[in-house]
N, C-alpha and C positions, 0 to 999 in steps of 0.2 A: 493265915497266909500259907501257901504250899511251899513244901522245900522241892517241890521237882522244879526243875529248870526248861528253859525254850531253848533249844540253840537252833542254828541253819548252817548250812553246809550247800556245796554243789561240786559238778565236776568229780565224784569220783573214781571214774572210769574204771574201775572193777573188771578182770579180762582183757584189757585191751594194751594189746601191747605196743603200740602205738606211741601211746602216752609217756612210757619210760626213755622215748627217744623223742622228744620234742620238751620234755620237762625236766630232763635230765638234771636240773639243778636241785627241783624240788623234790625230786620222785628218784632218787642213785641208787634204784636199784637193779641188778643183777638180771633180775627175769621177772614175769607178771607174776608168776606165783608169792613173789619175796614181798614183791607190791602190794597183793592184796591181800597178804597173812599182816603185813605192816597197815598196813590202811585201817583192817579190820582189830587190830588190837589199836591203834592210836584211836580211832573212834569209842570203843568197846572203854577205853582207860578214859575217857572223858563223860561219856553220855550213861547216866545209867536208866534202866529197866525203866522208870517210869518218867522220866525227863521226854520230853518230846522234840525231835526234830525235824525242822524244813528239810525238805531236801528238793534243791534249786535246780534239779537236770542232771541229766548224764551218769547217773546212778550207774552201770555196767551195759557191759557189750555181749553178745548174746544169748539168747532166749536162751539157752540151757544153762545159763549160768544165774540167772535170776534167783537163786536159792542160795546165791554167797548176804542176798539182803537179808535173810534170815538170821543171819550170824550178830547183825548189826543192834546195838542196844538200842531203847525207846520204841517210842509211839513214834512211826515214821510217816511225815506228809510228804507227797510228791507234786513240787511244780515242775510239770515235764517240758524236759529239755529238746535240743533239735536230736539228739540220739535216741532218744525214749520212743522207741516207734514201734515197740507190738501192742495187741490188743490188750485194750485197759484191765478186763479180765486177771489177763496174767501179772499186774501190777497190783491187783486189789489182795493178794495172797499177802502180802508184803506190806502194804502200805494202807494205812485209813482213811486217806482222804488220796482224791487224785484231780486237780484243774490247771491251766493250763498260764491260769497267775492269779493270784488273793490279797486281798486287803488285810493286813494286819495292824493296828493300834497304828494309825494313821499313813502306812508305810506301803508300797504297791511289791510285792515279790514279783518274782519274774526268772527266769533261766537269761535271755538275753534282755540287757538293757534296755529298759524303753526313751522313747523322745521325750525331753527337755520340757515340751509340754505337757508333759502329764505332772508338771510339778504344782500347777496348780487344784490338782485336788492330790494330791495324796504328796506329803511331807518329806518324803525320799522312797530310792529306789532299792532294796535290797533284792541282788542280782547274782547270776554268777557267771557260766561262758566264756568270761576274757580271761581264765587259768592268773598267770600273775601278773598281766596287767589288770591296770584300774584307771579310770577316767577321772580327768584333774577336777570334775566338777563334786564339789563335797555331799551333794545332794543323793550319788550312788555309793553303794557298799559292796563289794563283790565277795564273798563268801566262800569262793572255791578254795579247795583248801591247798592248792598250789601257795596262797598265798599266808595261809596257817599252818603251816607244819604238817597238812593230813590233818589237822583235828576242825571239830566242829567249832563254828563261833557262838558265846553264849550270848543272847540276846542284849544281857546289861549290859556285857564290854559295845555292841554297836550302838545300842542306846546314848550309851556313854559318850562316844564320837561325836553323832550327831547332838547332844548337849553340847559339848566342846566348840563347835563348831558354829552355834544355834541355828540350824535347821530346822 
């Protein structure tokens, strides 16, 4: 058995200063820069070098900043989100995998939620987009880290839930 780990993540809007003023609850900081030195070390203190993470959309705001993903520990997969809008190219430096939603161990990822009926083939929706809301239905997980502290979710803690829950 590996000791690396899965986590997923989304929503980390990297340069966008935006975000510190609509998330103000989760994100207090200062300026974008404080934002993504804190981002980039709360992930970096969680995920290491060979752990692999989802990453569920919205990764950073623009093209010349794409080289802060560099910075970010793991094997990084991209489900692109409604912000991920330059050429996949420039997302391939960065990331190993790049679609646009995957099946994982029964589960459909996605950036935005999908519809209710997709629950009959695939077990839940891990999701991200809605920042720190979440949908009363147990069957989605949102992932953005609005709602984790900035850090990535390890895949057993969502596992975990959806056992909880039996999904």
């Amino acid at each position: 058995m590996s000791n690396y780990r899965i986590f997923f993540s989304s929503d980390g809007h990297l340069r966008d200063k935006r975000v510190i003023e609509f998330q103000k609850h989760s994100r207090p900081f200062s300026s974008i820069e404080e934002h993504d030195e804190a981002s980039i070390d709360t992930w970096n203190s969680t995920v290491r070098p060979k752990d692999t993470v989802w990453h569920l959309g919205d990764a950073v705001f623009g093209k010349a900043n794409l080289h802060l993903l560099g910075r970010l520990n793991g094997i990084k997969r991209l489900v692109m989100g409604n912000h991920d809008e330059y050429d996949i190219q420039e997302y391939v430096k960065y990331f190993s995998t790049i679609v646009g939603c995957a099946k994982f161990r029964g589960y459909i990822l996605t950036h935005i939620p999908v519809h209710v009926d997709q629950f009959k083939r695939f077990r839940a929706n891990i999701h991200g987009h809605l920042h720190s809301k979440s949908l009363e239905d147990p069957r989605y997980y949102n992932v953005g880290v609005d709602r984790h502290d900035l850090k990535p979710v390890a895949f057993d803690e969502i596992e975990a839930t959806f056992t909880s829950h039996r999904v």
